[in-house]
C-alpha positions as CSV (number, residue, x, y, z in Angstrom):
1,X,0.0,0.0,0.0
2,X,1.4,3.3,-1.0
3,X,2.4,5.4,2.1
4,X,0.1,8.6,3.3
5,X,2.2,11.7,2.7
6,X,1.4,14.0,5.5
7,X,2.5,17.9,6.1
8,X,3.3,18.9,9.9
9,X,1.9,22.5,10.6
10,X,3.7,23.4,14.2
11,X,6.8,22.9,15.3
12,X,6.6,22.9,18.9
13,X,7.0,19.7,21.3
14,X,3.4,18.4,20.3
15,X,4.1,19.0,16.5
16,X,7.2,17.3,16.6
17,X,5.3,14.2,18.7
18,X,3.2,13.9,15.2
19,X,6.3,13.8,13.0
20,X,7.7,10.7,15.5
21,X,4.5,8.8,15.5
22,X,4.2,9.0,11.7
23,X,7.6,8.0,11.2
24,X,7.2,5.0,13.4
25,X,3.7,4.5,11.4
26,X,4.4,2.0,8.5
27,X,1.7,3.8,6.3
28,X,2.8,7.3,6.8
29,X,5.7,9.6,5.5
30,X,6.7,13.2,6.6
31,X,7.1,15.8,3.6
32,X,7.0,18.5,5.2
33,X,7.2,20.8,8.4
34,X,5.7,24.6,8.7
35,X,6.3,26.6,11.5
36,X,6.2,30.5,11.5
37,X,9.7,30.6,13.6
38,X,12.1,29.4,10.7
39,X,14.6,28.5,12.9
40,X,12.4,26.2,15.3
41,X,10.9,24.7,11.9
42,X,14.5,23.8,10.9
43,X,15.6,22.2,14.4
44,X,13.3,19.9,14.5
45,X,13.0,19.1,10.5
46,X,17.1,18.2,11.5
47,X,16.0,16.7,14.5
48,X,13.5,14.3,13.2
49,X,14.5,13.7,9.4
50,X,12.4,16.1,7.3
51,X,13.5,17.1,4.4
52,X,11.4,20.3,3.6
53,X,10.6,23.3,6.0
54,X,8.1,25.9,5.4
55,X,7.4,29.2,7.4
56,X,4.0,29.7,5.5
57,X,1.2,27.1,5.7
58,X,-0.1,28.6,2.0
59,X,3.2,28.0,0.4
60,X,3.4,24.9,2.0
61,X,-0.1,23.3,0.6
62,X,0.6,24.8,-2.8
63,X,4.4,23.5,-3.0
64,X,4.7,20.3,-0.4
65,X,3.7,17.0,-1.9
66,X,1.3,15.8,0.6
67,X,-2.3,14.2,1.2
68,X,-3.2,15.0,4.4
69,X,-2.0,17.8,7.2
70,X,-1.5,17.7,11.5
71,X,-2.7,21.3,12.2
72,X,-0.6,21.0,15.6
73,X,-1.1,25.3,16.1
74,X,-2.2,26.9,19.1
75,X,-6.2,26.6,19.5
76,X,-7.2,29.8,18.5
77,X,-5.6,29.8,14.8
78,X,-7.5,26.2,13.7
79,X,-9.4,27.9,11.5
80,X,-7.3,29.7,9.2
81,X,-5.3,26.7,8.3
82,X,-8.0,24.2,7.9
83,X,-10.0,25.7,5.5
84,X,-6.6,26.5,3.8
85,X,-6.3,23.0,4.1
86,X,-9.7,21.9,2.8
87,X,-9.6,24.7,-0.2
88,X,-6.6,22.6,-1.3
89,X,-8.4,19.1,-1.0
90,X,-5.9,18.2,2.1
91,X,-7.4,15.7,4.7
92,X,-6.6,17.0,8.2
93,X,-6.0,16.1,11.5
94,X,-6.7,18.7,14.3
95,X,-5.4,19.3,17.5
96,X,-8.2,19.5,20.0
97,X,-10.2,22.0,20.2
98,X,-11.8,22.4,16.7
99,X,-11.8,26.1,17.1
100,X,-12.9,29.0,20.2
101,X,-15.4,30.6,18.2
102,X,-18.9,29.8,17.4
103,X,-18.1,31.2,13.8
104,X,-15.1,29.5,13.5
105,X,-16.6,26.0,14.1
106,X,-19.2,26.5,11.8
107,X,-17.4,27.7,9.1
108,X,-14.7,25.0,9.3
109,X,-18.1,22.6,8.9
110,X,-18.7,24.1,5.8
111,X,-15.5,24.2,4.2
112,X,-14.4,20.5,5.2
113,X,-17.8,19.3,4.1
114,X,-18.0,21.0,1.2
115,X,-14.6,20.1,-0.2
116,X,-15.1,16.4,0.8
117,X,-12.0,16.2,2.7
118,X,-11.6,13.6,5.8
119,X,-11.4,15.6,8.9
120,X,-10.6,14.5,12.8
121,X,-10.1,16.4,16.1
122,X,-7.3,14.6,18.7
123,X,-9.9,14.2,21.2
124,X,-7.8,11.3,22.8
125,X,-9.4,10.6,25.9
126,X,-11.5,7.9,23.7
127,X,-8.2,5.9,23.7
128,X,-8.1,6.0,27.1
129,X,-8.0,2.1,28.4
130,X,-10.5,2.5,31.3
131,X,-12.5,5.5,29.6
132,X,-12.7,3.2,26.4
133,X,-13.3,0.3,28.5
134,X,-16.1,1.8,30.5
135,X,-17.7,2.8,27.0
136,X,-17.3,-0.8,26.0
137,X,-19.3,-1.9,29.3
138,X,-22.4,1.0,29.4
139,X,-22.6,0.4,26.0
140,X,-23.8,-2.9,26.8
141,X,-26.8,-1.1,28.4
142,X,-26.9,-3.5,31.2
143,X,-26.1,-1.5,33.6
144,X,-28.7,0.7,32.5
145,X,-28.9,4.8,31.7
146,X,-26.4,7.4,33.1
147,X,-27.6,9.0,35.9
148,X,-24.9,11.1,37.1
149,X,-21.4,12.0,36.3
150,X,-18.3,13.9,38.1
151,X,-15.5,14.4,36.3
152,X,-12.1,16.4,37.1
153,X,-9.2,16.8,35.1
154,X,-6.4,19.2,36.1
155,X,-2.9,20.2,35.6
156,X,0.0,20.9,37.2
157,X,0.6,25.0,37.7
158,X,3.8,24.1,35.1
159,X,1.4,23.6,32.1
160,X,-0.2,27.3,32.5
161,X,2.9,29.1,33.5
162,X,6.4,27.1,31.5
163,X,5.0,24.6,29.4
164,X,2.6,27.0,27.0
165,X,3.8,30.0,25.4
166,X,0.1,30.6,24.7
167,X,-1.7,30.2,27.7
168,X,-3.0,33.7,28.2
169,X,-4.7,33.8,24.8
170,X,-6.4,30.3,25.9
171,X,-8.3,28.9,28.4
172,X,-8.3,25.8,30.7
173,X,-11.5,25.5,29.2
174,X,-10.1,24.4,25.4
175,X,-7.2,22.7,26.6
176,X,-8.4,20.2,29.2
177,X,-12.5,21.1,28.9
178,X,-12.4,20.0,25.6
179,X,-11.3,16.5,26.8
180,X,-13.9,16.6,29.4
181,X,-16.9,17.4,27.6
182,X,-16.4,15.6,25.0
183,X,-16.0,12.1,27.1
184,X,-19.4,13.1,28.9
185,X,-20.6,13.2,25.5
186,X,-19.3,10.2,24.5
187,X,-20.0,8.0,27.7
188,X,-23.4,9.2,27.7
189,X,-24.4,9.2,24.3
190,X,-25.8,12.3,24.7
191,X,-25.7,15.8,24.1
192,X,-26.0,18.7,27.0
193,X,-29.2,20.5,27.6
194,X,-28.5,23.6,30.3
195,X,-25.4,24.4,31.7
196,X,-24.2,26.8,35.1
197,X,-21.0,27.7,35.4
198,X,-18.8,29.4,38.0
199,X,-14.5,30.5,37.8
200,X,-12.2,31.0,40.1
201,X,-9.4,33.9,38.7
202,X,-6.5,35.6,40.5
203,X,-3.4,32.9,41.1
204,X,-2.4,33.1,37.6
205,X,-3.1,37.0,37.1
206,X,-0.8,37.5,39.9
207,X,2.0,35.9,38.3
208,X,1.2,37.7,34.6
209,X,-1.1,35.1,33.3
210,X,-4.3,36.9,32.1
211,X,-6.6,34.1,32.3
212,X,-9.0,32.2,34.8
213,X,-8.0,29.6,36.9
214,X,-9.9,27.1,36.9
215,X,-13.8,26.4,36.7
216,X,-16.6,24.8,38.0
217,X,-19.7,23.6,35.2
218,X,-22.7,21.7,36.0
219,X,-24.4,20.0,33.2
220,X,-28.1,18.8,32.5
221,X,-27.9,16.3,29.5
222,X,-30.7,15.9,26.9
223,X,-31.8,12.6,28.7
224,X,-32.0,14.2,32.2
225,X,-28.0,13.0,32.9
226,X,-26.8,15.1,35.6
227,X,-23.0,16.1,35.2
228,X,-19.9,17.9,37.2
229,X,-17.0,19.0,35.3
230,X,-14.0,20.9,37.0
231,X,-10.9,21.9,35.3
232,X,-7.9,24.1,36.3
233,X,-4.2,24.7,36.0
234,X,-3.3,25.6,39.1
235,X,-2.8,22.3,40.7
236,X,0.4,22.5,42.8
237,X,3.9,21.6,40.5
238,X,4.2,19.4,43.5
239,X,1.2,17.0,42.7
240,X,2.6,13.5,42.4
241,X,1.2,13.3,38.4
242,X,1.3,16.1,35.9
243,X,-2.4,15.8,35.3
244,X,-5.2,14.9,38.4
245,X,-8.1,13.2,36.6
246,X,-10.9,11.3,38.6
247,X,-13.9,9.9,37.0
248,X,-17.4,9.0,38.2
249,X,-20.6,7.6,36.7
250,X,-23.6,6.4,38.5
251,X,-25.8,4.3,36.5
252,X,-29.2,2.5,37.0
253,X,-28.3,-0.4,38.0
254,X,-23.9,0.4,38.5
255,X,-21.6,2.8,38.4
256,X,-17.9,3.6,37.3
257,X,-14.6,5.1,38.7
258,X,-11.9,6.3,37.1
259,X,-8.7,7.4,38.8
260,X,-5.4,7.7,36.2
261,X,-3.3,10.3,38.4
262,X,-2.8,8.2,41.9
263,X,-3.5,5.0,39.5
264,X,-1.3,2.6,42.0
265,X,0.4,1.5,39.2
266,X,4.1,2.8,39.2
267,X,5.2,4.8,42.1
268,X,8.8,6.2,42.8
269,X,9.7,8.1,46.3
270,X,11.9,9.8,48.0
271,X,12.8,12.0,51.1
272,X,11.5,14.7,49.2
273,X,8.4,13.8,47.7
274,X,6.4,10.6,45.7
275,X,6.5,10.8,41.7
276,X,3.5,9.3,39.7
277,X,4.8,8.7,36.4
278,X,2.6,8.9,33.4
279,X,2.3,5.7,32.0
280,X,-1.4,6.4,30.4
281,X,-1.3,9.0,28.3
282,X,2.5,9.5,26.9
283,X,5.8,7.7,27.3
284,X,7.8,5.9,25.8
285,X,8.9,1.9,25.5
286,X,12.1,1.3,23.7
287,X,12.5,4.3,22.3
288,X,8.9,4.1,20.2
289,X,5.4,6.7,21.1
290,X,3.6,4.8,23.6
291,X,0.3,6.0,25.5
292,X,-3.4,6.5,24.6
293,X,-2.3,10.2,23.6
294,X,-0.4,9.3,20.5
295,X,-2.9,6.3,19.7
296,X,-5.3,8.8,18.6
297,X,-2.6,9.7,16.1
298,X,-2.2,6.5,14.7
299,X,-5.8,6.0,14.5
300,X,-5.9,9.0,11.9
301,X,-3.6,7.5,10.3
302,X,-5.1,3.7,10.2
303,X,-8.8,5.2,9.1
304,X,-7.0,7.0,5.9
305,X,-5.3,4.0,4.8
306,X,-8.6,1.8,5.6
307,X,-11.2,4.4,4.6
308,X,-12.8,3.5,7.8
309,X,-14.8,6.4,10.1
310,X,-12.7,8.4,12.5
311,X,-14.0,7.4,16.2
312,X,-13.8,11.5,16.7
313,X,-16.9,12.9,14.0
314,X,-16.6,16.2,12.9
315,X,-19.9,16.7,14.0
316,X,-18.7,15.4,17.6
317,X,-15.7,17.9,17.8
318,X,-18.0,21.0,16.8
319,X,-21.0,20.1,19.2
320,X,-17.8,19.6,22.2
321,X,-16.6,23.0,21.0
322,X,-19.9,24.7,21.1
323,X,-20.9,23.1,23.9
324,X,-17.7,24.7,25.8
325,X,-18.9,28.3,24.5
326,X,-21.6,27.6,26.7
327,X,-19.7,27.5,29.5
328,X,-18.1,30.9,29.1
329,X,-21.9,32.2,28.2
330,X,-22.9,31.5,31.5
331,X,-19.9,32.7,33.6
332,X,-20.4,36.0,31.9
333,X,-24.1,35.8,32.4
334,X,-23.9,34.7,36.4
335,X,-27.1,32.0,35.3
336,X,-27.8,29.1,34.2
337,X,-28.3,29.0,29.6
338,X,-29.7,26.6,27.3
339,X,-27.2,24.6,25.0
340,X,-29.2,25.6,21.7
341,X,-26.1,25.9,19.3
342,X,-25.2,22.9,18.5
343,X,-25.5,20.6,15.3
C-alpha cells in the first residue's frame, strides 16, 4: 500500500510528537514541516529527518507533496489553516479543540464538508484504556442509563505558566475542557441540555497570566443526565502526576470510577516527595510513542489507509466546542443557559 504523505503545521513539542509517531507509522511519510519561527521549523525538521521546511502554511499546501496535514497550532488559529487546508483538497488532523469561536466552528463545517476532505479532532481521551473500556461496558446497556457523572481533570501549575507559550490567549476551558466534555458526550451518548458555570481567577493573574484559573460547570444532558465537570491549572507543581483526573458515573443499575493520576500502578519516592509517572497518556517503551495520547494519532492515520470512520466525528468535535462556548456564556451571564447551538 502506498504510504500517506502528510505535512506537519507546528513545530513545537506536540508538532514534533506527530512527526515521531508517523515516522514510526508503517503507512505514513513526513514531507514536510511549517512553523512560522524558521529557525524552530529547521531544528526539528534536522531533529527528526524532514527534508522540507516551510514558514508559511499557504506555500506549504501549494508546494509540499502531501495528502493529508496535523494542524498541531495553538487553539485559537485552527481555523485559518483548515479551510486553507480543505480549499486545497488536504485531509486534516486537528489538535483539540476544533476552534474557540462559534463562527469558527461552523465555518470550518462548511468548508471541510463541502470540499469532501476527511477531517478528525485529537480528542484522545476515547483511547483511554479505562475511559474506552467503560464505553465498551455502558454500552452494553446493562447496567442501565447514566444517571450522574463527576468528572475532574487538572494540571499541574507548570502547564499554564512554563509549558505553554500561549496560555493567556487560551483557556483551561479548550485545553483540558475540551477533553472533558467531550468524554461526557461520548460515555453518555448524549448531548448537553443547560449548563451553570462558576470560575475562580487571581493565582495566575498575579504571576502575569491573564486568564481564569480554573472552573466549575454543572451540566443537565438531553436525557435528564446530571454532570460535574472541574478543570484548572493551578494544581500544585508538586502533585505527584502532571495531570489529576478522577472519574465518576452512576448508572441505574452500576456505576464507574476512574482514577489515572494516583492510578497505584508505578510509584517512585523519596525524602522529598512521591513521583507518579505517566504511564497512560504519553511515554515511551524502547525508544517508540507509547500511551493513549499518541494512539489517537495512529488512528488517523489507520482510518485514511482503511477508509474507515474516524472514532472522533466532525460533528462530535464541533458540538464539544460549542458546547464549551456555553460555558463561558454562563460565567459571563452569572445564570444558568440553554445549550441551543449545536449541530
Amino acid at each position: 500500500m502506498e504510504k500517506i504523505k502528510i505535512a506537519v503545521i507546528g513545530a513545537g513539542t506536540w508538532g514534533q510528537t506527530h512527526v515521531s509517531i508517523y515516522n514510526e507509522h508503517p503507512l505514513a511519510e513526513v514531507t514536510a514541516i511549517c512553523d512560522k519561527n524558521k529557525a524552530a521549523a529547521e531544528a526539528a525538521a534536522a531533529k527528526l529527518g524532514v527534508e522540507r521546511v516551510y514558514t508559511d502554511y499557504n506555500e506549504m499546501l501549494k508546494y509540499a507533496p502531501c495528502d493529508a496535514v496535523a494542524i498541531v497550532t495553538p487553539d485559537f488559529l485552527h481555523a485559518d489553516i483548515s479551510i486553507a487546508c480543505a480549499k486545497a483538497g488536504k485531509h486534516m488532523l486537528i489538535e483539540k479543540p476544533l476552534a474557540t469561536t462559534e463562527r469558527d466552528v461552523f465555518a470550518m463545517c462548511e468548508a471541510i464538508e463541502k470540499s469532501g476532505v476527511r477531517a478528525m479532532v485529537d480528542l484522545h481521551n476515547r483511547w483511554n484504556p479505562p475511559f474506552n473500556t467503560a464505553k465498551q461496558i455502558i454500552s452494553t446497556g446493562k447496567y442501565g442509563k447514566p444517571c450522574s457523572a463527576y468528572f475532574r481533570l487538572n494540571d499541574r501549575r507548570w502547564v499554564a505558566t512554563d509549558m505553554l507559550s500561549w496560555t493567556a490567549r487560551s483557556s483551561i476551558l479548550w485545553f483540558l475542557g475540551s477533553h472533558s466534555m467531550d468524554t461526557l458526550r461520548w460515555l453518555s451518548n448524549d448531548e448537553p441540555a443547560e449548563i451553570f458555570a462558576m470560575k475562580h481567577e487571581g493565582v495566575l493573574r498575579d504571576v502575569g497570566i491573564d486568564t481564569v484559573d480554573c472552573y466549575q460547570t454543572a451540566i443537565r444532558f438531553r436525557s435528564g443526565m446530571i454532570a460535574q465537570m472541574e478543570n484548572s491549572w493551578i494544581v500544585p507543581n508538586g502533585n505527584g502526576n502532571i495531570n489529576d483526573m478522577k472519574f465518576n458515573m452512576i448508572l441505574e443499575r452500576g456505576k464507574v470510577d476512574v482514577d489515572t493520576s494516583s492510578h497505584n500502578m508505578l510509584e517512585f519516592s523519596d525524602d522529598e516527595k512521591t513521583i507518579v509517572p505517566d504511564v497512560l497518556v504519553q511515554n515511551f517503551v524502547f525508544g517508540q510513542c507509547k500511551g493513549f495520547a499518541y494512539e489517537s494519532i495512529r488512528s488517523f492515520v489507520d482510518c485514511l489507509a482503511t477508509g474507515d470512520e474516524f472514532h472522533v466525528s466532525l460533528k462530535d468535535a464541533a458540538n464539544t466546542s460549542l458546547a464549551i462556548l456555553k460555558i463561558f456564556e454562563s460565567v459571563e451571564k452569572g445564570k444558568s443557559v440553554a445549550v441551543d447551538n449545536l449541530i
